[in-house]
C-alpha positions in Angstrom: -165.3 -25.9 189.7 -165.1 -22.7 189.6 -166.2 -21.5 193.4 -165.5 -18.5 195.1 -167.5 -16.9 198.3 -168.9 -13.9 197.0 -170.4 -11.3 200.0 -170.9 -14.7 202.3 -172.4 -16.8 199.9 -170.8 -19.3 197.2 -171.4 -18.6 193.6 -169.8 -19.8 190.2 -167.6 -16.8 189.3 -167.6 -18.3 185.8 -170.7 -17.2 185.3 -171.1 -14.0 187.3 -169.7 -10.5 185.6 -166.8 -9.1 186.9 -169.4 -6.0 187.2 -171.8 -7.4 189.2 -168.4 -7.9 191.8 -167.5 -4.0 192.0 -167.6 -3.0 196.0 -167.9 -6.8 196.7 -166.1 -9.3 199.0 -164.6 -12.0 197.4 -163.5 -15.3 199.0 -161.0 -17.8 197.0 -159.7 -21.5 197.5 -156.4 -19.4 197.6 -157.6 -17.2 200.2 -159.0 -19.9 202.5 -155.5 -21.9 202.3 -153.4 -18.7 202.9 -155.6 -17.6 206.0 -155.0 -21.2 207.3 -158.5 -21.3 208.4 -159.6 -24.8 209.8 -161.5 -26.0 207.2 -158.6 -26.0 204.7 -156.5 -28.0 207.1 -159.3 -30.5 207.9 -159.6 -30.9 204.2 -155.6 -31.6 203.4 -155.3 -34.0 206.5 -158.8 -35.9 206.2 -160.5 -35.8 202.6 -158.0 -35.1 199.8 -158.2 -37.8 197.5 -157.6 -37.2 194.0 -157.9 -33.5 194.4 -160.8 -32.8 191.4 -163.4 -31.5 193.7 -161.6 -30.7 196.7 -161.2 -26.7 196.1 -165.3 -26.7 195.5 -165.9 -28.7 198.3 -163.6 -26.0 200.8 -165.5 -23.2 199.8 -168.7 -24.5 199.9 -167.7 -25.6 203.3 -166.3 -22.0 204.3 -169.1 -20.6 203.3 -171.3 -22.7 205.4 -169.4 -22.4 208.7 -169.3 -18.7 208.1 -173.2 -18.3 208.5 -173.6 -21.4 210.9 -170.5 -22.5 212.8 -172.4 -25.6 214.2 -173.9 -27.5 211.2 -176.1 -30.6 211.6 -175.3 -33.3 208.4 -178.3 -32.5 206.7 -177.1 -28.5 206.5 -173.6 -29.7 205.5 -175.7 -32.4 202.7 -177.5 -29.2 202.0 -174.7 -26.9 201.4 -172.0 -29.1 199.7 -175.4 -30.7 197.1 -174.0 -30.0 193.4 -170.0 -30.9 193.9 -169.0 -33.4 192.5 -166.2 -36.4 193.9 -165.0 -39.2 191.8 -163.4 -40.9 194.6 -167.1 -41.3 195.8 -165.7 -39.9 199.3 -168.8 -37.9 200.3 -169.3 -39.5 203.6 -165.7 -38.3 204.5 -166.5 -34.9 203.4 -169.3 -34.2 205.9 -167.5 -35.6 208.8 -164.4 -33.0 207.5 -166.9 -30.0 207.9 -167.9 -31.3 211.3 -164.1 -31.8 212.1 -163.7 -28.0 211.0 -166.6 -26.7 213.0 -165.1 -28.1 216.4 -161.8 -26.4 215.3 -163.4 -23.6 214.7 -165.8 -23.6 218.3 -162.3 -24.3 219.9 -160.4 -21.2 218.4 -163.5 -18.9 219.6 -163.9 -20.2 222.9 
């Protein structure tokens, strides 16, 4: 899928002009792995499975924990709704984001 966080918020940057990105921030899969932020290790030690919808699923995730670093399930439901996993691994997935966000509450504190 083709994710990216653009200004904070997770859009398909398939289908947004490069236009409407001038003066913008723009978050990649790439980007989160290089940073080494929590989320991407939480991902590559707890839910990778076949690796189809693993990128989509890490920004989504990102872009959750950046506005609310303390999801419940049904925000992390909420935000990841509309990825697809064939593995069927979706449990996994929102204990991963709830993994991340006590990395994350760790680092800050």
């Amino acid at each position: 899928m083709c994710i990216v966080i653009l200004d904070g918020r997770p859009v398909l940057s398939c289908l947004t002009l490069a236009v409407d990105r001038n003066g913008k921030t723009v978050e990649t899969a790439e980007g989160i792995a290089n940073s080494m932020h929590p989320i991407f290790e939480a991902y590559k030690y707890n839910t990778m499975q076949c690796g189809y919808c693993t990128l989509s699923f890490i920004v989504k995730a990102k872009a959750l924990l950046n506005r609310n670093p303390n999801p419940t399930e049904e925000d992390i439901r909420e935000s990841l709704s509309g990825s697809i996993c064939r593995c069927g691994a979706y449990p996994e997935h929102i204990k991963t984001v709830k993994y991340a966000a006590k990395k994350l509450s760790s680092l800050i504190t």
